[in-house]
C-alpha positions in Angstrom: 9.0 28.1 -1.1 11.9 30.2 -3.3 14.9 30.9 -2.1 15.8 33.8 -4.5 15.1 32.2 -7.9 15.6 28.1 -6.2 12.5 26.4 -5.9 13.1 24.2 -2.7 10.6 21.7 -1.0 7.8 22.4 2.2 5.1 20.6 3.6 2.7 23.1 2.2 0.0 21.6 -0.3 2.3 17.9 -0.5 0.2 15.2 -1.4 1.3 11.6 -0.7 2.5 9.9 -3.3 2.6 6.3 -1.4 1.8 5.7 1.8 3.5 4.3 4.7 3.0 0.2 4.8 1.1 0.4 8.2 1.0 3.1 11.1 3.2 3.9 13.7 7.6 4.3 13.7 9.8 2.6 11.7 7.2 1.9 9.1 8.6 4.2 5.8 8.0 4.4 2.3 10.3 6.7 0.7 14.1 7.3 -0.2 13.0 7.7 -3.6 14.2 8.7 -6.6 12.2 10.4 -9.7 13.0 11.5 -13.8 10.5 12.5 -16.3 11.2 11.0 -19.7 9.2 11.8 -22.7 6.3 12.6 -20.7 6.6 10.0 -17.9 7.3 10.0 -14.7 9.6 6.9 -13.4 9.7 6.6 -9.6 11.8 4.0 -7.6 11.2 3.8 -3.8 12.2 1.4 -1.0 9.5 0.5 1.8 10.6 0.0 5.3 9.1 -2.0 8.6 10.2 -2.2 11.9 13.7 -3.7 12.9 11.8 -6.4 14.2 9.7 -6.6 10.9 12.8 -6.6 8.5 13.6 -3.0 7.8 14.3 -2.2 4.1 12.1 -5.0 2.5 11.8 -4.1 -1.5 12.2 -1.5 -4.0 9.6 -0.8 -5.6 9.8 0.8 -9.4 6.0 2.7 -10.9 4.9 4.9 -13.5 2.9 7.9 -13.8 1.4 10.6 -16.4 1.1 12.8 -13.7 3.9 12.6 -11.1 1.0 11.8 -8.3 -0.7 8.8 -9.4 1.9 5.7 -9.6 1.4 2.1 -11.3 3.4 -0.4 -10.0 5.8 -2.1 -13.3 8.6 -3.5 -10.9 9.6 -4.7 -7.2 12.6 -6.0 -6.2 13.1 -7.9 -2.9 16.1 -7.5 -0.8 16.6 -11.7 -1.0 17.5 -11.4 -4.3 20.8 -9.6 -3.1 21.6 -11.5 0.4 21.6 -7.8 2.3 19.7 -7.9 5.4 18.3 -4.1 4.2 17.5 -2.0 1.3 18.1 2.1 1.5 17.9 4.9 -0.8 17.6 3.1 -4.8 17.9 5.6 -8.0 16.8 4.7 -11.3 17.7 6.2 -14.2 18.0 5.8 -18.1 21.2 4.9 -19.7 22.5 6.8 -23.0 23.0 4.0 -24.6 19.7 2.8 -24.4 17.9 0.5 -21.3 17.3 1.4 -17.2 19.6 0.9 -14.5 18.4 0.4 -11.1 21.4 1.5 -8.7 20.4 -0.2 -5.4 21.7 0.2 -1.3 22.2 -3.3 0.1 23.0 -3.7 3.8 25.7 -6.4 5.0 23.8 -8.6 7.2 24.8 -8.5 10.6 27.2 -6.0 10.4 26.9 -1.6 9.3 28.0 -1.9 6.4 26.5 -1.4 3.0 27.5 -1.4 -0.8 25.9 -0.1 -4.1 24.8 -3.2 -6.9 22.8 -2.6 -9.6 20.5 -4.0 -12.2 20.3 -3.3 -16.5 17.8 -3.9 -18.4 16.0 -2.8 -21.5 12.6 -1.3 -20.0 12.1 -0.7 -16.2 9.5 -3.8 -16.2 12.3 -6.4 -16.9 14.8 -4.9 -14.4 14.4 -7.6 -11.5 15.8 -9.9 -14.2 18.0 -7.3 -15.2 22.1 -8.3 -15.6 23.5 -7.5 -12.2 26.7 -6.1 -11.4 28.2 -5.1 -7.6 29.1 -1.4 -8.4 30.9 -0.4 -5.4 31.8 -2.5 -3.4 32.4 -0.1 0.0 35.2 -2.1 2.7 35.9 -2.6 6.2 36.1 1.1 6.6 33.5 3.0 4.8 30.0 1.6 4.0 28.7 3.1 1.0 24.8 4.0 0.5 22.3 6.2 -0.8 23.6 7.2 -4.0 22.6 10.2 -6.5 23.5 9.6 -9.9 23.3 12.0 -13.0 24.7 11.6 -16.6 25.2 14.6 -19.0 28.2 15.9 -22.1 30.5 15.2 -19.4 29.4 12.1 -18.5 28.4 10.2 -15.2 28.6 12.0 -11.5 27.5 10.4 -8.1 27.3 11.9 -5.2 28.0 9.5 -2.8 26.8 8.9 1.1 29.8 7.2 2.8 29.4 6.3 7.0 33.1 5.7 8.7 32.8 2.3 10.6 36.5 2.5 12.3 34.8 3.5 15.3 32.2 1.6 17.0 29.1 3.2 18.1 29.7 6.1 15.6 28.7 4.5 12.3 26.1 6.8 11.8 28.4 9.6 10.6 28.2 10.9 7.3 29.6 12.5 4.5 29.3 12.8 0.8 31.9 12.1 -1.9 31.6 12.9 -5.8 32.4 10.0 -8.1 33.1 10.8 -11.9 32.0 7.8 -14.7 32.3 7.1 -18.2 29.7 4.6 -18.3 27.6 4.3 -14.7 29.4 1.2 -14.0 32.8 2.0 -13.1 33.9 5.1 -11.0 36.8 7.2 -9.8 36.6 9.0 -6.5 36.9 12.9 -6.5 36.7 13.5 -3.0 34.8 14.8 -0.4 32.8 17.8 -1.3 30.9 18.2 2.2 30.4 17.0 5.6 28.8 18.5 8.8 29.3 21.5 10.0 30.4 21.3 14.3 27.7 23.1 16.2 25.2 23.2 13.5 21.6 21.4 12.8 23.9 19.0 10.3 27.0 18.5 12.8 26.1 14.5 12.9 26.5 14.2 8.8 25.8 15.5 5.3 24.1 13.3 2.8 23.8 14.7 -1.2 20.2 13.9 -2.2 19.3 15.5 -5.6 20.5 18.3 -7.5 18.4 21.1 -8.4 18.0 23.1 -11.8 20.0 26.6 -10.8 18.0 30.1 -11.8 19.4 31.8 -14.3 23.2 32.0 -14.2 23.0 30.0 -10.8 26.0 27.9 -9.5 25.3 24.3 -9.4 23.2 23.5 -6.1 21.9 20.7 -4.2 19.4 19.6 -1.4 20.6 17.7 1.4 20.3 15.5 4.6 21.9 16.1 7.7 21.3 15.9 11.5 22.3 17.2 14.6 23.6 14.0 17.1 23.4 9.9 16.8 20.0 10.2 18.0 18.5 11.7 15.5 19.5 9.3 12.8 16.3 8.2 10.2 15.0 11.8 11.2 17.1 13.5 9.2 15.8 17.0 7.4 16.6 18.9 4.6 19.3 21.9 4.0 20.7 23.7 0.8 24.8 23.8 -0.5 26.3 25.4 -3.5 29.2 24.2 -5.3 32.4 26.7 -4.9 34.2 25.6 -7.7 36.3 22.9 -5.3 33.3 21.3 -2.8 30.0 22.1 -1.5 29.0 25.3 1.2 26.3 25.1 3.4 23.8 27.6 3.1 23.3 29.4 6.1 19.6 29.1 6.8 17.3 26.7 9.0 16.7 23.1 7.9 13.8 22.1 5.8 11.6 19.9 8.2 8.0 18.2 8.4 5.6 19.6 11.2 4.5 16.6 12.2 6.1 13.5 13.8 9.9 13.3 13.9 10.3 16.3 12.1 11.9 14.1 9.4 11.9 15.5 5.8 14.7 13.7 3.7 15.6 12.0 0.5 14.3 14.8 -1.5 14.7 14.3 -5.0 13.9 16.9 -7.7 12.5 16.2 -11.3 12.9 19.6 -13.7 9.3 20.2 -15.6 9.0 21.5 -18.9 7.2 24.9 -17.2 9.8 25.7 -15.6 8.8 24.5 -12.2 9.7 21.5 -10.0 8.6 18.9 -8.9 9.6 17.1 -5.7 9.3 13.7 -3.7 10.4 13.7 -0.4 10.0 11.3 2.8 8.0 13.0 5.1 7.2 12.7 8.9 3.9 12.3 9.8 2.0 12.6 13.2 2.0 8.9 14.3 5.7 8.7 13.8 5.0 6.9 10.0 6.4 8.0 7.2 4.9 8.7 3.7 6.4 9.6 0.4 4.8 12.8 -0.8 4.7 15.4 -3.5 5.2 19.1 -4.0 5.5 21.2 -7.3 7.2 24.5 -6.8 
């Protein structure tokens, strides 16, 4: 599907990338992240059970030659961090040289989250990687799911952050860009978008990848949001453009999966050299499962 010149996700012609760990709810594999580096494709995903089976249990990093077909080089499990849960990771390479693995780690027994991370030279070695808490979040804001670029101007994020001041509401989101010299340390721009009262995303508004504009284009992203509490983890997929000062919503329908839940989330975009796109998105399926697919648009 094209929006004008933006190639944006559907179910049409995905393929699954990596299947759900077993049928029924709760059981995900998704939350990914992609690049393409000279030729490769690096993937990072976390896979999820039932509360009752541990939720977020590793992160799993794989190669590919041709964005479908994934070898696993990497898996990190959520012990190694103490956090009761593992969300949304994002790998990416560093300038300098070397990988970074930015991880979501869940406070046990509590909703809140931070951001750690691992370095290391090649993505095999980064389970031994050097390890450093990169934000921290606090007893207000839990702080998840990031989306992390680097370019001439250096390192952005785009930031999920929940409110937990309120009981019962922790669920809310909205997404905050972060500006870095290095990936490590970051200063806080802001909010650039929430949800919108009334609409499909009034419960929250959560960044997920940023896509290649057409010609000309403004800077513009894909992202999660959902109506009410009860539709949290079944979150789908809507489009905002940077203004110049934060994001707009477009005004269109939300992106969704026809099966299942509906849920159609943590898209994540990797630019190929034809000029299309090629995404990997957490997708509902009919048994209430989800699997990680593909689509090239």
């Amino acid at each position: 599907m094209t929006l004008g010149a933006l190639a944006v996700p559907t179910y049409d012609d995905a393929r699954v990338v990596v299947p759900a760990p077993a049928a029924g709810a709760g059981n995900w594999a998704g939350a990914a992240s992609a690049v393409l580096v000279h030729g490769t494709f690096w993937l990072t995903y976390r896979v999820r059970r039932p509360l009752d089976e541990g939720r977020g249990v590793t992160v799993v990093v794989a190669r590919s030659d041709d964005g479908e077909r994934f070898e696993t080089v990497a898996e990190v499990h959520r012990d190694m961090f103490g956090c009761e849960s593992f969300e949304r990771p994002v790998l990416v390479p560093v300038p300098a040289g070397g990988w970074r693995l930015y991880l979501s780690c869940a406070t046990p027994g509590s909703k809140h989250w931070w951001v750690d991370s691992l370095t290391a030279a090649t993505p095999e070695a980064l389970p031994a990687g050097e390890r450093r808490v990169v934000l921290p979040g606090d007893a207000a804001v839990a702080v998840k799911d990031p989306v992390v670029t680097h370019g001439p101007t250096g390192w952005a994020m785009w930031l999920c952050c929940h409110p937990l001041t309120e009981p019962g509401h922790e669920d809310r989101m909205t997404t905050r860009l972060l500006r870095s010299d290095d990936g490590l340390e970051w200063a806080d721009r802001g909010e650039v978008l929430a949800g919108r009262p009334g609409e499909w995303d009034a419960r929250g508004a959560r960044v997920t990848t940023v896509l290649r504009p057409g010609a000309g284009g403004p800077l513009t992203v894909l992202y999660d949001g959902r109506p009410d509490a009860a539709s949290n983890w079944f979150e789908t997929t809507g489009i905002a453009t940077w203004d110049g000062t934060r994001l707009v919503a477009a005004d269109a329908p939300p992106l969704r999966s026809p099966y299942g839940d509906g849920a159609w989330r943590y898209a994540s975009a990797v630019p190929l050299p034809d000029g299309r796109t090629r995404f990997y998105v957490e997708a509902a399926r009919a048994d209430g499962a989800h699997d990680l697919v593909t689509v090239v648009r």
